[in-house]
VOPAGU-2260 file (C-alpha; in pm, 1 decimal, decimal comma):
REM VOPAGU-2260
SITE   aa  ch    i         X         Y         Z
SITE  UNK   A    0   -1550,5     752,5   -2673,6
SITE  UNK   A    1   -1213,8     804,2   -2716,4
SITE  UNK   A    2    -941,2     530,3   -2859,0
SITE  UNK   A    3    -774,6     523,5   -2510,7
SITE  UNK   A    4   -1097,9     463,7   -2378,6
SITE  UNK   A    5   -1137,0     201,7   -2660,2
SITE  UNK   A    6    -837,4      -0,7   -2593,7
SITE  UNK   A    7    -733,6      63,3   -2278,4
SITE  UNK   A    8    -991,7    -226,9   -2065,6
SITE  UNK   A    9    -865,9    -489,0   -2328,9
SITE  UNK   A   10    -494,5    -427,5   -2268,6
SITE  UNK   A   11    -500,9    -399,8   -1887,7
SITE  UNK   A   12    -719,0    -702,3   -1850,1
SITE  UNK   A   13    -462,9    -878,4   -2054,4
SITE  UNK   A   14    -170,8    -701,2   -1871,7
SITE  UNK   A   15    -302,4    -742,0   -1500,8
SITE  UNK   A   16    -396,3   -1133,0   -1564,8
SITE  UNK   A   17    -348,0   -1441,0   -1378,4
SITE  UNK   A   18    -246,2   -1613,6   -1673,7
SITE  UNK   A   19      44,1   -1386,1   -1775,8
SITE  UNK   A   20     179,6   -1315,0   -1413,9
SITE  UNK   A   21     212,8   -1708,9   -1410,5
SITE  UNK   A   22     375,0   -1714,1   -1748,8
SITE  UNK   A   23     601,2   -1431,0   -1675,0
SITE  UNK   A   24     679,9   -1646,8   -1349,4
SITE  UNK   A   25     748,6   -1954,2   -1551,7
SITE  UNK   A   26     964,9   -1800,7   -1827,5
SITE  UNK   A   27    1155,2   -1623,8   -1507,8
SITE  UNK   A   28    1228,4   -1988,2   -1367,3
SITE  UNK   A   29    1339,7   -2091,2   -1704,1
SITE  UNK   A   30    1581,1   -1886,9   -1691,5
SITE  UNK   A   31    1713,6   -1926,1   -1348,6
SITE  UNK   A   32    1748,7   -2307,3   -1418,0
SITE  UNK   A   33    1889,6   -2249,0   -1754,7
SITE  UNK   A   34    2181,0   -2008,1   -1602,5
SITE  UNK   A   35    2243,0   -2261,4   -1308,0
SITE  UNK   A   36    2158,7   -1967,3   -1047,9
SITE  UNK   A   37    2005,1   -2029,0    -693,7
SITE  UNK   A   38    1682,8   -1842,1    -621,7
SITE  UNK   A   39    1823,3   -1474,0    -579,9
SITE  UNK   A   40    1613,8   -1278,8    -355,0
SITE  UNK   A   41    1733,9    -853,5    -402,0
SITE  UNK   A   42    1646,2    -701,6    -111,9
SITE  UNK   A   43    1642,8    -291,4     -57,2
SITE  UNK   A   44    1680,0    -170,8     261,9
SITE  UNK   A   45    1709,3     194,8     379,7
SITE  UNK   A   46    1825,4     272,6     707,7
SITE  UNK   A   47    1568,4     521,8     835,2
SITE  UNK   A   48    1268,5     344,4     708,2
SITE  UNK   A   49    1102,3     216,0     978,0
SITE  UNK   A   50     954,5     -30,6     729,0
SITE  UNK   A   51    1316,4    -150,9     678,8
SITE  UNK   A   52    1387,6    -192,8    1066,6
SITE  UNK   A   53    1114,5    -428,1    1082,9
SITE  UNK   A   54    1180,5    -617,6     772,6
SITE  UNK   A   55    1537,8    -642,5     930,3
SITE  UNK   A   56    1430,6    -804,4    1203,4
SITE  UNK   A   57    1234,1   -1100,1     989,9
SITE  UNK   A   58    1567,5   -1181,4     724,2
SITE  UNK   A   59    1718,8   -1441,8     964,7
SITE  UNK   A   60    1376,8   -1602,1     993,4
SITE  UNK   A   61    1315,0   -1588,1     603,1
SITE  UNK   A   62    1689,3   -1727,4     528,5
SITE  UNK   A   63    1567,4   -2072,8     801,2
SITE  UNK   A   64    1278,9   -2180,8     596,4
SITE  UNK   A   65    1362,6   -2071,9     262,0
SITE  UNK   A   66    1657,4   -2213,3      43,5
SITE  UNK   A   67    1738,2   -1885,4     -69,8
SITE  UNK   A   68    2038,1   -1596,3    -138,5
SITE  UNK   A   69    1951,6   -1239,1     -35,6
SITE  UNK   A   70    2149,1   -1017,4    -203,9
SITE  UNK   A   71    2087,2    -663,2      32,4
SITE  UNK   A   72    2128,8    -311,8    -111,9
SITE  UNK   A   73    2167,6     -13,3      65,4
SITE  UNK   A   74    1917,2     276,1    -103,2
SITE  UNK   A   75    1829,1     619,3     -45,0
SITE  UNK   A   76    1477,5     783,4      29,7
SITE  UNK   A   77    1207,6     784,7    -239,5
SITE  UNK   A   78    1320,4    1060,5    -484,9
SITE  UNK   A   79    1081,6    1366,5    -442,9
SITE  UNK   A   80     858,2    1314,5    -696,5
SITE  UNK   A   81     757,2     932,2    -550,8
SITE  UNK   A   82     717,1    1092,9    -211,6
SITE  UNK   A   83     454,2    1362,2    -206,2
SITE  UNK   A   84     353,2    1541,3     124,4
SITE  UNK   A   85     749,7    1360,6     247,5
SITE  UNK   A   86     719,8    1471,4     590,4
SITE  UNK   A   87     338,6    1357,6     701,6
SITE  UNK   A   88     515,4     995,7     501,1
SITE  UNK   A   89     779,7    1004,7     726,4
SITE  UNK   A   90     572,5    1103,1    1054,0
SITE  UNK   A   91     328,7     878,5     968,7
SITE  UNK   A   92     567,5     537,5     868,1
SITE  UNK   A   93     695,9     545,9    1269,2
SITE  UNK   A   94     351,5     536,7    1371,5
SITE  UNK   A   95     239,8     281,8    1131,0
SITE  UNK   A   96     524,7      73,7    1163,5
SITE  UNK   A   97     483,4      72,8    1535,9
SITE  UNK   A   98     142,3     -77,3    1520,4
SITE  UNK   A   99     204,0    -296,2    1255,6
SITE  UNK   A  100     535,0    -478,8    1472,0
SITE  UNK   A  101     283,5    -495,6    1765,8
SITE  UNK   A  102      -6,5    -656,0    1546,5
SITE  UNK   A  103     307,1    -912,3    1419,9
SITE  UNK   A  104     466,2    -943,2    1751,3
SITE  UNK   A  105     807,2    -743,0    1669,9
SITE  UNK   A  106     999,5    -481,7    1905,3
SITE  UNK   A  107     975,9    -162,5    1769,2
SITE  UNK   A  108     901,5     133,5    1898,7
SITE  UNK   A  109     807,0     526,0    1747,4
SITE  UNK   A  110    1080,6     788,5    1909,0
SITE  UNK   A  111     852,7    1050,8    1803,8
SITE  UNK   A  112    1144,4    1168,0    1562,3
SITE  UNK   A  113    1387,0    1058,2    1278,0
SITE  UNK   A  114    1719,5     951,3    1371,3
SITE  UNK   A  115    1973,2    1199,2    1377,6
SITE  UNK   A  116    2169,4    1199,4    1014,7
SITE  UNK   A  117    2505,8    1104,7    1158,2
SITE  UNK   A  118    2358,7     853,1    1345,3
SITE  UNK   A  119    2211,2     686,1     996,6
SITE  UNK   A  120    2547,3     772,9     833,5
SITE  UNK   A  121    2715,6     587,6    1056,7
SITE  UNK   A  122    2502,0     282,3    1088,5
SITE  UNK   A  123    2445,9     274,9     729,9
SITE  UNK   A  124    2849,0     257,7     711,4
SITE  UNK   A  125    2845,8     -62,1     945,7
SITE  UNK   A  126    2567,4    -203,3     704,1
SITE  UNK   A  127    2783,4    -234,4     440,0
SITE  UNK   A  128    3028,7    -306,5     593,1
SITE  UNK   A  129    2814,3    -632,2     734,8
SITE  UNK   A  130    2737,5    -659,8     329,2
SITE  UNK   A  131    3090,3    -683,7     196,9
SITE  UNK   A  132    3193,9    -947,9     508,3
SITE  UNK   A  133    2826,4   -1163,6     404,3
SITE  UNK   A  134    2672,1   -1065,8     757,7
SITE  UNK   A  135    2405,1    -856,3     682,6
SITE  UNK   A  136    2131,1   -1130,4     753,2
SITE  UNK   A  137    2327,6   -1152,8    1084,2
SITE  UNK   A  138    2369,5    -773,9    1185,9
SITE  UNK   A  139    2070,6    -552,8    1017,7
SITE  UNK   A  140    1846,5    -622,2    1254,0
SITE  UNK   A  141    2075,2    -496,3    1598,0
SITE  UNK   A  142    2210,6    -216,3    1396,5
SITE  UNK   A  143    1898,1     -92,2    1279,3
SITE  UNK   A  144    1727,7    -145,4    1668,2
SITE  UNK   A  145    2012,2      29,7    1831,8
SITE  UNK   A  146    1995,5     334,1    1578,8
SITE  UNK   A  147    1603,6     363,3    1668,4
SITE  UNK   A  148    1669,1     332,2    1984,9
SITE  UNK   A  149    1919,0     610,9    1989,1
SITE  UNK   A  150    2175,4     401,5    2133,7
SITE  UNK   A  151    2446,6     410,2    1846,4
SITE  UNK   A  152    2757,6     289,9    2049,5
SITE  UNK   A  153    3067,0     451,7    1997,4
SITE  UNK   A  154    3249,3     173,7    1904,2
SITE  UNK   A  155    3202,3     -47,1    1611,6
SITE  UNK   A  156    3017,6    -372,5    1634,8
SITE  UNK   A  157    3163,9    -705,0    1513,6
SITE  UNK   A  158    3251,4    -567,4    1135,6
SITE  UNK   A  159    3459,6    -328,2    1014,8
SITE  UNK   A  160    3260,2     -25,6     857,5
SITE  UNK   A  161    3266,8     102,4     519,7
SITE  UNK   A  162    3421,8     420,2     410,8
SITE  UNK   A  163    3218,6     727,2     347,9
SITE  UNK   A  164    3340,9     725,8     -20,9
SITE  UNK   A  165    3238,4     331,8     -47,0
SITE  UNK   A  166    2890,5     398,9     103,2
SITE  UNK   A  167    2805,7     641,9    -129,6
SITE  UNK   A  168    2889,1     473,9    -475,4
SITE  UNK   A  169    2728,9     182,4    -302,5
SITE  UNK   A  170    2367,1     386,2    -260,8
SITE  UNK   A  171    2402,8     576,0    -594,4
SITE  UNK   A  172    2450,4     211,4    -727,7
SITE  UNK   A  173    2146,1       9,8    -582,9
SITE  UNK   A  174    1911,4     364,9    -640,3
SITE  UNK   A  175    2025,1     312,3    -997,7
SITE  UNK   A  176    1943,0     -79,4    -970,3
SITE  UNK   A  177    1610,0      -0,7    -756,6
SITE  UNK   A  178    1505,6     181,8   -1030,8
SITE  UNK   A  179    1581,3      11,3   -1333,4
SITE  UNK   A  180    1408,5    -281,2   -1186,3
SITE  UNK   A  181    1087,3     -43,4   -1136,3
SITE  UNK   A  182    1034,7      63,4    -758,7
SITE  UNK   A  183    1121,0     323,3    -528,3
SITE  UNK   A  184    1080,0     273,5    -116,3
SITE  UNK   A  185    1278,5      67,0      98,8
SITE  UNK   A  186    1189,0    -235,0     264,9
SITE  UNK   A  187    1098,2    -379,4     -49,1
SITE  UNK   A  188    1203,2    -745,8    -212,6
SITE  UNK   A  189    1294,2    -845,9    -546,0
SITE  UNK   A  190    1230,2   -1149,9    -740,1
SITE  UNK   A  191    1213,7   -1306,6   -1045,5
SITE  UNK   A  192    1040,3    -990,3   -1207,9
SITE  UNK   A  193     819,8    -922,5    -940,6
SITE  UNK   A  194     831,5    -651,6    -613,3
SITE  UNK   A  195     740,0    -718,8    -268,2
SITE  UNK   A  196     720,1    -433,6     -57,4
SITE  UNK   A  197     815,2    -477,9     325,6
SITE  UNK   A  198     593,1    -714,3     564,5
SITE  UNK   A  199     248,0    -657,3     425,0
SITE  UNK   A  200     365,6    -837,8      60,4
SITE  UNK   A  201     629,0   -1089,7     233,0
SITE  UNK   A  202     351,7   -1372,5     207,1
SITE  UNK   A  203     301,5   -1324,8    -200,3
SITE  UNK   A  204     647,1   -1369,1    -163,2
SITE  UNK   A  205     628,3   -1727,1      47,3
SITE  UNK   A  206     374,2   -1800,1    -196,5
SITE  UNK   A  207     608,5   -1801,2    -465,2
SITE  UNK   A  208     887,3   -1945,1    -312,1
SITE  UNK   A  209     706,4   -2235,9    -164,1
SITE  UNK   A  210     551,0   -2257,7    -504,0
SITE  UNK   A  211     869,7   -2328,5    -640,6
SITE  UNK   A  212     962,7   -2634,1    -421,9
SITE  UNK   A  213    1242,4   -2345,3    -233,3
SITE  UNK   A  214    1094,0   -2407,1     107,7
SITE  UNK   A  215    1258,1   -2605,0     407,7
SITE  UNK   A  216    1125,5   -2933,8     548,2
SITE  UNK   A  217     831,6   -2882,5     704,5
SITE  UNK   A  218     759,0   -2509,0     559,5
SITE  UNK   A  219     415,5   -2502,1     456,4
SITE  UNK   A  220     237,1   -2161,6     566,7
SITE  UNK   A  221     365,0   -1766,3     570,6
SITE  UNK   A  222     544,7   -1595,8     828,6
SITE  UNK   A  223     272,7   -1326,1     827,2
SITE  UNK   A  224     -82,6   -1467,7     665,7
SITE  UNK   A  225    -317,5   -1218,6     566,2
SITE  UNK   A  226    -512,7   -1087,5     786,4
SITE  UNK   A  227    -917,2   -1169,9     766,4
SITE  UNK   A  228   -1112,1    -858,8     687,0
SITE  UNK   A  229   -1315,4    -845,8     967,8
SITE  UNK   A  230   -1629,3    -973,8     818,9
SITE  UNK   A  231   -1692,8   -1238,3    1123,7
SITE  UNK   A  232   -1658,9    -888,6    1339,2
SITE  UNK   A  233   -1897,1    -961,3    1644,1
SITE  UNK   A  234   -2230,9    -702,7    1627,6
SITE  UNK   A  235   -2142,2    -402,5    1835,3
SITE  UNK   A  236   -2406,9    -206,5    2038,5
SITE  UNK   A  237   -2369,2     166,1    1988,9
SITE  UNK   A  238   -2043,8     110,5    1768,8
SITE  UNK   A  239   -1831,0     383,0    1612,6
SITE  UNK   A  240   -1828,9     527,6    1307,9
SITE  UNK   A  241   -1598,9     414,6    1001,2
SITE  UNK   A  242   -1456,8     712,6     861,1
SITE  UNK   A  243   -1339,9     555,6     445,7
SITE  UNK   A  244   -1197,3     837,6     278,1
SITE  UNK   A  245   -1126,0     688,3    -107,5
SITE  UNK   A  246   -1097,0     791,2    -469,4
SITE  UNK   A  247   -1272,5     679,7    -769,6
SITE  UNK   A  248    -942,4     705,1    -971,7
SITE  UNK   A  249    -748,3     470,3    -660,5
SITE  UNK   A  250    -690,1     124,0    -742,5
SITE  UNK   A  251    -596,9      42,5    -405,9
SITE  UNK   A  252    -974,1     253,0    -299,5
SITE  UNK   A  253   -1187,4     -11,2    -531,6
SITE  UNK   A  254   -1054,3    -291,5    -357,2
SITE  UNK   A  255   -1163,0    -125,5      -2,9
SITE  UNK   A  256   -1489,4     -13,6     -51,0
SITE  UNK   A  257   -1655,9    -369,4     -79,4
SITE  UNK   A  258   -1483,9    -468,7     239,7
SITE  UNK   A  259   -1518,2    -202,6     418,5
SITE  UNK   A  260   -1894,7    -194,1     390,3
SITE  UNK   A  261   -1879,4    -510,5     454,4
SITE  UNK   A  262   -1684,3    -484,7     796,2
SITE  UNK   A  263   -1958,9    -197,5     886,8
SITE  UNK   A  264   -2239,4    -402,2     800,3
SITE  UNK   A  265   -2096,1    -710,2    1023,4
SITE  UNK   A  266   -2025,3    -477,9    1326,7
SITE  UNK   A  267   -2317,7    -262,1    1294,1
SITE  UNK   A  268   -2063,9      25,5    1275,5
SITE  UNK   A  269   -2215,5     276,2    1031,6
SITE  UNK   A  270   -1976,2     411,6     741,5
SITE  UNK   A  271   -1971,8     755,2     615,8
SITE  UNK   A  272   -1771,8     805,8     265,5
SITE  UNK   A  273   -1590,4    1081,1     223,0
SITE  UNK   A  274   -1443,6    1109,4    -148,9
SITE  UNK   A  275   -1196,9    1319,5    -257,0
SITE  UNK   A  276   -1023,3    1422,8    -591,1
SITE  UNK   A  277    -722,3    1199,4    -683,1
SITE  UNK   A  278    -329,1    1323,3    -605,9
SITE  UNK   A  279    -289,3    1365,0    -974,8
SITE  UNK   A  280    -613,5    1576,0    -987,8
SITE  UNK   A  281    -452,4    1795,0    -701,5
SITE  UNK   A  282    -140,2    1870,9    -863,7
SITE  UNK   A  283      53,8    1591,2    -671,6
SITE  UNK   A  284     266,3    1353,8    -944,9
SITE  UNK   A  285     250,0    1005,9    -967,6
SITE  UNK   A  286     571,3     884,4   -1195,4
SITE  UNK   A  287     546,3     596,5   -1403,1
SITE  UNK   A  288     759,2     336,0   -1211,6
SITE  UNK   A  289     492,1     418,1    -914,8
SITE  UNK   A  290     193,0     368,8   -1163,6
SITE  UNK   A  291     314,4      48,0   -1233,7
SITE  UNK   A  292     354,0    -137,8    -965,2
SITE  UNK   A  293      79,8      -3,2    -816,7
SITE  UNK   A  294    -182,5    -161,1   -1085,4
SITE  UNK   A  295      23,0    -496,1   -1049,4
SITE  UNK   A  296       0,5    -514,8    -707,5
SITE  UNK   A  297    -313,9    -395,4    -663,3
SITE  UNK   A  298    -426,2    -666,7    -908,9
SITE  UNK   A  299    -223,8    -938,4    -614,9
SITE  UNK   A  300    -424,0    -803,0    -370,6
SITE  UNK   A  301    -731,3    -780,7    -599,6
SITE  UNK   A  302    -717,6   -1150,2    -601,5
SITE  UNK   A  303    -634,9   -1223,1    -258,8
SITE  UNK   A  304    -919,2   -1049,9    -118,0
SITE  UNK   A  305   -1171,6   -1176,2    -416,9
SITE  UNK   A  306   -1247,2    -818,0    -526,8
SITE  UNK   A  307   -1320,1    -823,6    -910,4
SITE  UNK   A  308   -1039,1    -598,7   -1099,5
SITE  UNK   A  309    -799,4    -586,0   -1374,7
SITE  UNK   A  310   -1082,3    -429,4   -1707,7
SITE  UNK   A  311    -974,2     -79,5   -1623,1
SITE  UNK   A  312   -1108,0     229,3   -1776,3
SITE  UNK   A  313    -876,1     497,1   -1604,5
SITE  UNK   A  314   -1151,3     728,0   -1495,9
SITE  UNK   A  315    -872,2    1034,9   -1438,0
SITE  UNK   A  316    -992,3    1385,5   -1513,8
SITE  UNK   A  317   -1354,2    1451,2   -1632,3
SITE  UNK   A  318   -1488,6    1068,6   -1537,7
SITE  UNK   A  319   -1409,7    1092,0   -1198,3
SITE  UNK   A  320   -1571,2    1425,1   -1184,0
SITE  UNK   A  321   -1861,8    1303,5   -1326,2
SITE  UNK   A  322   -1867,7    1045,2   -1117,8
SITE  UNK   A  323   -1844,6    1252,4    -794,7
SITE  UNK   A  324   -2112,1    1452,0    -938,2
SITE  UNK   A  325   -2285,2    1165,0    -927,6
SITE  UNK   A  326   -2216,8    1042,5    -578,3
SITE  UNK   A  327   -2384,0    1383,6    -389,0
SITE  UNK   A  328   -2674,9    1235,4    -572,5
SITE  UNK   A  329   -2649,4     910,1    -444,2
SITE  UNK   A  330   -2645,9    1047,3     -58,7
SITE  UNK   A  331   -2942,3    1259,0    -146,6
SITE  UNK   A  332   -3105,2     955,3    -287,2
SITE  UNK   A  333   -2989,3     721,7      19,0
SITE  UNK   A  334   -2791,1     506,2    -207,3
SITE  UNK   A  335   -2420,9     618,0    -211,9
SITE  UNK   A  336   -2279,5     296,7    -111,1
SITE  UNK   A  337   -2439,3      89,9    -438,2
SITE  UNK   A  338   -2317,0     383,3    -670,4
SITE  UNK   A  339   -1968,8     414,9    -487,3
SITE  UNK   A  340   -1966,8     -11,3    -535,0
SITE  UNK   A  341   -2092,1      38,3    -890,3
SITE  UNK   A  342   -1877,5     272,7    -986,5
SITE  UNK   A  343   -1548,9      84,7    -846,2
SITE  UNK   A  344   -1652,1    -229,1   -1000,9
SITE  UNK   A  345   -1764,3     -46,3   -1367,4
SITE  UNK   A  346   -1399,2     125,7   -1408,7
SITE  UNK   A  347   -1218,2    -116,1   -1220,5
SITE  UNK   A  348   -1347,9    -444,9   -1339,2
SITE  UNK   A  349   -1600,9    -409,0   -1644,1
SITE  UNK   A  350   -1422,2    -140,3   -1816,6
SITE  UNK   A  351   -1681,5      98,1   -1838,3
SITE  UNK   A  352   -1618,5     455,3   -1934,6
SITE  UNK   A  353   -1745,4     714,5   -1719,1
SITE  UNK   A  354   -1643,4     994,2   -1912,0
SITE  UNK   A  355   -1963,7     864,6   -2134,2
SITE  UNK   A  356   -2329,8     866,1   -2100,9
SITE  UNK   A  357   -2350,2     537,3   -2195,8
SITE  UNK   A  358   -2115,6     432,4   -1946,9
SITE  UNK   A  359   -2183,3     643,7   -1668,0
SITE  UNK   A  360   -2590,7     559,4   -1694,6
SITE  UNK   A  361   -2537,2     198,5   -1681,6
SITE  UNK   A  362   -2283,8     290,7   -1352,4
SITE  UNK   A  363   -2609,5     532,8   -1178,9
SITE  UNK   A  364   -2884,5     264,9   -1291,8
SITE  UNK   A  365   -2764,4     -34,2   -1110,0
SITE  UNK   A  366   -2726,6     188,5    -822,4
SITE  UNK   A  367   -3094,8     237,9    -821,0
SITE  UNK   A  368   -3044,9     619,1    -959,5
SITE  UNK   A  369   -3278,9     741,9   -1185,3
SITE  UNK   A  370   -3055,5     913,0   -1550,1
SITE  UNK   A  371   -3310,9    1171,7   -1595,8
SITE  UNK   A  372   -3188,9    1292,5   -1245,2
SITE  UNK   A  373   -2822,8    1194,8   -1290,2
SITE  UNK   A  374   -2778,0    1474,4   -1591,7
SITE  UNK   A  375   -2913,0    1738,2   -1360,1
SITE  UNK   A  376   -2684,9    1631,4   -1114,5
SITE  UNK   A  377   -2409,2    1667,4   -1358,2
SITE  UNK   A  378   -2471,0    2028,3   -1370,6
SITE  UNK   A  379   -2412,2    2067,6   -1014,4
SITE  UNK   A  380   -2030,9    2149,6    -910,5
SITE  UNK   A  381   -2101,7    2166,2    -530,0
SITE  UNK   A  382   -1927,1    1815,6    -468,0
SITE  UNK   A  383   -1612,5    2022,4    -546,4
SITE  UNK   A  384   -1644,9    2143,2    -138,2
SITE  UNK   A  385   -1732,7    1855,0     -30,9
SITE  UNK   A  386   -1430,7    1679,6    -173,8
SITE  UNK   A  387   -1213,8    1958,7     -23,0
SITE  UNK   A  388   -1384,1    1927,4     314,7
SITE  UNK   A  389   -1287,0    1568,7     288,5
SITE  UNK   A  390    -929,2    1628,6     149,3
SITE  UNK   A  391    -874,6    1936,5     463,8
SITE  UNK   A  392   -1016,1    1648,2     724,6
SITE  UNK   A  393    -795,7    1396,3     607,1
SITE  UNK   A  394    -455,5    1642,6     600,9
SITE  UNK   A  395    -571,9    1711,9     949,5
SITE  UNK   A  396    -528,0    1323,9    1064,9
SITE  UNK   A  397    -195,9    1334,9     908,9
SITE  UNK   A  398    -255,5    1152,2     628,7
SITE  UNK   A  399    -269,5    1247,0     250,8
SITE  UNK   A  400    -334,1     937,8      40,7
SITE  UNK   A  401    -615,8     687,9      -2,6
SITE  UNK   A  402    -782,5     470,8     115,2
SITE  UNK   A  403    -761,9     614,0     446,8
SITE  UNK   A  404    -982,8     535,5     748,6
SITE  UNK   A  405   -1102,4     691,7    1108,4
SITE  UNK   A  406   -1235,7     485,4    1410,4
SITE  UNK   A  407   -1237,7     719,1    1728,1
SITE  UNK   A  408    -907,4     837,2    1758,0
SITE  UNK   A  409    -747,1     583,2    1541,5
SITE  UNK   A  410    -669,1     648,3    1153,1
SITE  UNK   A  411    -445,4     437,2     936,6
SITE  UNK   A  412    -392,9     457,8     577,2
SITE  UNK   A  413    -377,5     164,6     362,7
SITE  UNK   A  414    -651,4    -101,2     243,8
SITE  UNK   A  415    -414,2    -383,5     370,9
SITE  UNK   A  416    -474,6    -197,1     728,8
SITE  UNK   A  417    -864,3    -302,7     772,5
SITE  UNK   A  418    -706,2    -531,1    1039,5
SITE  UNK   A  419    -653,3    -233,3    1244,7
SITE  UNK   A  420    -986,4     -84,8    1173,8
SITE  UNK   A  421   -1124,4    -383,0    1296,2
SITE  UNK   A  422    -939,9    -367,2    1621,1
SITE  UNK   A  423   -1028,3      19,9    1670,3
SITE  UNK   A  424   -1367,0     -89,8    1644,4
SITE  UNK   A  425   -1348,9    -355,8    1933,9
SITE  UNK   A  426   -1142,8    -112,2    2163,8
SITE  UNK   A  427   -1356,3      92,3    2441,7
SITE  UNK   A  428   -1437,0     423,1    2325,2
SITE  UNK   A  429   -1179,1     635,6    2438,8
SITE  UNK   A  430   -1153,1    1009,7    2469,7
SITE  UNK   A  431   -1083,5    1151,6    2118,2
SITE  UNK   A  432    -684,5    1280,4    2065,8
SITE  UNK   A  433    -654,8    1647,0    2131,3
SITE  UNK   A  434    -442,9    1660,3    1788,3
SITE  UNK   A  435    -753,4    1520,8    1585,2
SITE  UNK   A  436   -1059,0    1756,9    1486,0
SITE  UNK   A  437   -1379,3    1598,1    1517,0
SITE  UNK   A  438   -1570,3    1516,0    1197,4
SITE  UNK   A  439   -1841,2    1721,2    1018,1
């Protein structure tokens, strides 16, 4: 066992805490008080995000129940290497986006392509220009509808627009500031320490605030709640199959597996796992800004969902291997999802180390697999196809990151999208899209 492999379960089970996120949050309000400042709220918003669009629409609603000041920044895309696989990202946000305003009861609508560059140049020039007069609360949302719409008017709207020259040391400014303070999309929210990225995250947000005594009268729940898992799903006759494509070495994938399972097992809807290698295992970078704030808000949503996390044993590289290895036993033996659930809960929550016999046996024995037959299976590369097959089927849907999931026609990406697995499931079967190979 290596010294990483040592140290590393103790530090990020310190690091990823309860206890020190509210400590951090108390020595952040310390401060605040101590420098007289009102609860400053950074928000990043990039004008063809959908993401943004939509949290546009919600920042007059957010500045009536909270005693807040938003301070808005104008940002750029994600830089290349926090974007991999940029254009399924951008196909797939409009799509996402569109179902996600019709699950929260917002107007927005996919146009099937990216607004035309002038178009953004231009609106992003009235944005600021709505900054510098304090109207952006005011303005971002018809600005950003009419540019989605495609209906830019030729004239200016009620505020005079920035020059070219003053939008662009404004963006090279709040991508500088977006990144010191540790992110890198749009639509996100910055607080006292802590990142919040576009709807899905605007309750930990309310949380917070309300937390702190900065709600209105009255002001006691989110704009958005989270959305139940599905668990009280009503038993379906004949009902579709799930479709969970994960990896071992995703945070965000150890949080889905329990629920999902748990969603097929209250529907009746059978789940077939499809693992695949991790980006980083596939060449794709993950910087360290993304690492980050990944592990802390997976650990947010960790604890919002009740999924035990935070003892983490990165299983990159030759644990994860092992571990698929592992997992074509586990369908041979009719028991791949306890070893998929073991092994989540082993690296993710217990620490274990699954680059090691010891650790990997204890992972396979819970699971009801026998070790004597878990080293042979460790001789076996085959699971290398399968976890191409998988990777190839997912591309195919569009999508390129995990968790991702299939119902029917229907695939979303994103464990905080089980809400819309759910509803796929309800729907009446429906004739598969042309643009989506069936599954093998």
């Amino acid at each position: 066992m290596s010294i990483k492999s040592l140290l590393m379960p103790a530090i990020s089970q310190r690091l990823l805490s309860q206890e020190r996120l509210l400590a951090q949050r108390r020595r952040a309000e310390r401060r605040r008080l101590a420098r007289g400042e009102p609860h400053q709220v950074h928000y990043f918003h990039q004008t063809d995000d959908p993401y943004s669009a939509l949290a546009a629409a919600v920042l007059p609603r957010l500045m009536q129940r909270y005693d807040i000041q938003l301070l808005p920044h104008l940002v750029g895309a994600p830089p290349d290497h926090a974007a991999p696989e940029r254009d399924k990202l951008v196909a797939y946000s409009r799509k996402d986006a569109q179902r996600l305003a019709r699950h929260l009861g917002l107007d927005f609508d996919d146009p099937l392509t990216q607004p035309a560059a002038e178009a953004v140049e231009h609106t992003s020039r009235w944005l600021l220009g709505a900054i510098e007069s304090a109207r952006f609360v005011e303005l971002a949302q018809p600005l950003s509808a009419q540019l989605w719409r495609g209906s830019v008017p030729a004239a200016s709207p009620p505020v005079a627009a920035a020059s070219a020259a003053a939008l662009h040391a404004h963006r090279e400014a709040a991508n500088r500031l977006r990144e010191r303070l540790g992110h890198y999309l749009g639509a996100t929210f910055h607080y006292g320490g802590e990142w919040y990225w576009g709807l899905d995250r605007l309750h930990h947000l309310e949380w917070r605030l309300q937390g702190l005594g900065a709600q209105r009268p009255g002001i006691d729940t989110a704009l958005f709640a989270p959305d139940a898992d599905g668990f009280d799903a009503p038993a379906l006759q004949d009902a579709p199959r799930i479709d969970f494509y994960f990896s071992l070495r995703s945070p965000y994938s150890a949080i889905a597996a329990p629920r999902v399972l748990a969603l097929g097992r209250a529907s009746g809807a059978p789940v077939r796992l499809c693992p695949l290698l991790p980006m980083v295992m596939r060449g794709l970078p993950v910087p360290a800004a993304k690492r980050r704030y990944i592990a802390f808000d997976a650990a947010r949503e960790a604890r919002l969902h009740g999924v035990p996390f935070g003892r983490i044993n990165d299983p990159v590289g030759r644990p994860t291997e092992r571990g698929l290895a592992l997992f074509a036993l586990a369908e041979q033996a009719g028991r791949a999802p306890q070893y998929l659930l073991s092994f989540m809960q082993g690296v993710w929550a217990e620490g274990l180390d699954a680059g090691s016999d010891r650790g990997l046996r204890r992972i396979a024995e819970r699971a009801g697999l026998a070790w004597p037959d878990a080293q042979a299976a460790l001789e076996d590369d085959g699971w290398r196809q399968s976890a191409e097959t998988h990777r190839a089927e997912m591309f195919a849907l569009g999508l390129w990151g995990v968790p991702s999931f299939r119902v029917r026609d229907t695939a979303v990406w994103g464990q905080d999208r089980l809400w819309a697995v759910r509803q796929a499931l309800l729907e009446s079967p429906r004739r598969a899209s042309p643009d989506i190979e069936p599954a093998v």
